[in-house]
C-alpha positions as CSV (number, residue, x, y, z in Angstrom):
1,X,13.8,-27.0,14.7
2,X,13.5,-30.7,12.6
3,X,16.6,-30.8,11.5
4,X,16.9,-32.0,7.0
5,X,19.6,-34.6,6.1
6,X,21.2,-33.9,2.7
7,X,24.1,-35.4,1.1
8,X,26.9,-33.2,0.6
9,X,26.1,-33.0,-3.1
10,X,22.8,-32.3,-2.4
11,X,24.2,-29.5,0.1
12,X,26.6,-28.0,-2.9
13,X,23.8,-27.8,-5.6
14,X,21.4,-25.8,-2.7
15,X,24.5,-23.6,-2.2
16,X,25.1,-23.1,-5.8
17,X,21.3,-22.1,-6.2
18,X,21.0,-19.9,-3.2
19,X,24.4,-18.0,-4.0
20,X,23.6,-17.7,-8.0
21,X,20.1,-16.3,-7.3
22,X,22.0,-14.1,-4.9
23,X,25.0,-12.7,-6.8
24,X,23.8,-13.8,-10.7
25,X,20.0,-13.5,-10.6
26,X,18.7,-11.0,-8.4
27,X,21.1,-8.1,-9.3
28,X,20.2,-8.8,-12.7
29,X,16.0,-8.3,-12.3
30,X,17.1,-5.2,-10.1
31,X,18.6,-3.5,-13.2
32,X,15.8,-4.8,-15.3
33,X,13.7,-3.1,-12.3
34,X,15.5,0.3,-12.5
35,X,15.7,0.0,-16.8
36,X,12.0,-0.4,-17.2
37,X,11.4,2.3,-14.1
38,X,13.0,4.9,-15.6
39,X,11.2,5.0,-18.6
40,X,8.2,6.6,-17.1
41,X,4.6,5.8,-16.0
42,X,5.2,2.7,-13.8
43,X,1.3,2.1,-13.3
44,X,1.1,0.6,-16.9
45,X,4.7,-0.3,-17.5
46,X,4.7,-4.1,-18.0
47,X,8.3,-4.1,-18.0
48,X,8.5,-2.9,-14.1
49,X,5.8,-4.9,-13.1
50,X,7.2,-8.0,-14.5
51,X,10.5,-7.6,-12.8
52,X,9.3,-6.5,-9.9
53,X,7.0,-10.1,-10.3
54,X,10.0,-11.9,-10.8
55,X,11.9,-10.3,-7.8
56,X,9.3,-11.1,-5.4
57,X,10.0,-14.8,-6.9
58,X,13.6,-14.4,-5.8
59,X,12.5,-13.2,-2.8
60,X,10.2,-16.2,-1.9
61,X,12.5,-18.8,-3.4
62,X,15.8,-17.2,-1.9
63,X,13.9,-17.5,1.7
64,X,12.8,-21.4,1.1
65,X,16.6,-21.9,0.3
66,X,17.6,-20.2,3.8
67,X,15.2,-21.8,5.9
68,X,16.4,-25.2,4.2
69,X,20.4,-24.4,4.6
70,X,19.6,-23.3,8.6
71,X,18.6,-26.9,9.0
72,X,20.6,-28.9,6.8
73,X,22.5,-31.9,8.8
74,X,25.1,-33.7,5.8
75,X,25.6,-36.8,6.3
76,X,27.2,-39.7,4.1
77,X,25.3,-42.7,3.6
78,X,28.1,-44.6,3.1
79,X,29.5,-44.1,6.9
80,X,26.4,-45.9,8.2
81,X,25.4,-49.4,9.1
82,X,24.3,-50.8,5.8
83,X,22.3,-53.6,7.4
84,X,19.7,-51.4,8.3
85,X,17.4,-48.8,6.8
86,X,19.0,-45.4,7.2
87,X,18.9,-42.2,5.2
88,X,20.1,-42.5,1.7
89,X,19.5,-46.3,1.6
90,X,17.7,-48.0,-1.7
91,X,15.2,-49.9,-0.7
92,X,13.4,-53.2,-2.6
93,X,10.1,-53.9,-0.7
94,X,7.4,-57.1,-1.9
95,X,3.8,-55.7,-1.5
96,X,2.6,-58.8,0.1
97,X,-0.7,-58.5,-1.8
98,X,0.3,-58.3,-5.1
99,X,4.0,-59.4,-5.0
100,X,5.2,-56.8,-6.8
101,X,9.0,-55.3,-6.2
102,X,8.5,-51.5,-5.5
103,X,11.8,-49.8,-4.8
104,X,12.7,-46.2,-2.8
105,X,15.8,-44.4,-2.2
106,X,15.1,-42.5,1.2
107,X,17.0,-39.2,1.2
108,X,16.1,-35.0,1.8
109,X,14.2,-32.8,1.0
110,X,15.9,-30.8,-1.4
111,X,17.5,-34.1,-3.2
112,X,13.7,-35.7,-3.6
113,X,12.3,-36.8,-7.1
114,X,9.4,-38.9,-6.2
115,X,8.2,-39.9,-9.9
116,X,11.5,-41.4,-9.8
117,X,11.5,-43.1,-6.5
118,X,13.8,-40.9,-4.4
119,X,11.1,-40.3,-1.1
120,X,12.1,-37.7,1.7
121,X,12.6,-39.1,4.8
122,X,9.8,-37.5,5.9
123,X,7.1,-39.3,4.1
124,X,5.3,-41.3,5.9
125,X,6.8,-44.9,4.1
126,X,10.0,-43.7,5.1
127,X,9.2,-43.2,8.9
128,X,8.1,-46.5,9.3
129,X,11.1,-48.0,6.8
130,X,13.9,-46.8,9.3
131,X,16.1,-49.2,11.2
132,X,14.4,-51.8,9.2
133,X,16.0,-54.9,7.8
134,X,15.8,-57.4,5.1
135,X,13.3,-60.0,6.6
136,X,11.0,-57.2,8.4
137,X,7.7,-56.7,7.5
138,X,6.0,-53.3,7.3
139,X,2.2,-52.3,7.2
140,X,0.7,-49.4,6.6
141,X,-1.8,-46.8,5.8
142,X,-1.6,-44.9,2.2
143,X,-3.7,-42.7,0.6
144,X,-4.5,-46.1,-1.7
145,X,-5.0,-48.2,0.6
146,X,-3.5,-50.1,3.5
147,X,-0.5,-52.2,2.6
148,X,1.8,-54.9,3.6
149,X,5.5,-55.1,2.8
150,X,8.7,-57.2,3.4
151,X,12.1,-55.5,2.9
152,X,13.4,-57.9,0.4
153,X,16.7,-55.5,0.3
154,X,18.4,-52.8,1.4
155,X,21.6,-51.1,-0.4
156,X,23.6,-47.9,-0.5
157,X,23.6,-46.1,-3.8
158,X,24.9,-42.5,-4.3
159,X,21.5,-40.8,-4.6
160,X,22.6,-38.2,-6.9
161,X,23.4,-40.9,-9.7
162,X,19.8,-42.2,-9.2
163,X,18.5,-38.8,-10.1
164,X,16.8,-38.1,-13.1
165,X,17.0,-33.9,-12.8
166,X,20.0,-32.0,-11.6
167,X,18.9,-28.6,-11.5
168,X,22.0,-26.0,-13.4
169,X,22.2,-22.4,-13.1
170,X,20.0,-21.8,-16.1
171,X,17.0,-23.7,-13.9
172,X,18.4,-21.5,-10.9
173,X,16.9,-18.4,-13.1
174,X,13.8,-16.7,-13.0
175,X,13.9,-15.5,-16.8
């Protein structure tokens, strides 16, 4: 099993979704469920069909969180060597080409906002960034193109105050 680093905040808000869609969400689409059931004819009774849509949502989305909290390793990126690149690190790189400043924050899965920079560690920039340092050099193969990068510098920002979206219960919701 590939084990997912998350940040303990990152852990809480995954354990606020999975026990709100538990307790809040999917009790609630149950009695929509048995509401719109008992009114009849369940072959053309949008009501039942749509909650039983939106269960099967649950379902899926309640599994996903699971699978994810199975694996979940927490660690703090401010207990590791900040000379380095290591999970949760902000990253500046110069594309040697172009000499433009590109920057990353490496963290999980569930904490990932890539139109905002945050990259999971499993992408394939941020396999080759690790245990980098400033001064390395980095090449490699994208989708665009190949490309060359120095690590111009490396520094530990709390990746939840880079975010742009911080998902609350009413995002939890299937309604």
């Amino acid at each position: 099993m590939k084990v997912e680093p998350i940040t303990q905040e990152g852990y809480d808000l995954l354990t606020r979704e999975f026990k709100y869609l538990v307790e809040v969400e999917k009790p609630k689409v149950s009695r929509e469920k048995e509401i719109a059931a008992a009114l009849g004819d369940r072959s053309e009774n949008a009501d039942y069909h749509a909650a039983k849509e939106k269960l099967r949502h649950i379902d899926k989305r309640l599994f996903f969180l699971n699978a994810l909290l199975q694996k979940t390793q927490i660690i703090d990126p401010a207990a590791l060597d900040h000379s380095r690149m290591h999970f949760g690190a902000t990253i500046t790189l110069l594309e040697l080409d172009s000499d433009e400043e590109v920057t990353y924050t490496i963290c999980g899965t569930y904490e990932s906002e890539p139109e905002n920079g945050l990259i999971t560690v499993h992408a394939p920039l941020s396999k080759k960034l690790m245990g980098k340092k400033v001064g390395d050099e980095i090449k490699i193969d994208l989708p665009s193109g190949k490309k060359e990068y120095e690590v111009i510098n490396i520094v530990y920002i709390d990746v939840f105050s880079l975010k742009k979206t911080i998902k609350t219960e009413k995002e939890f919701g299937f309604s």
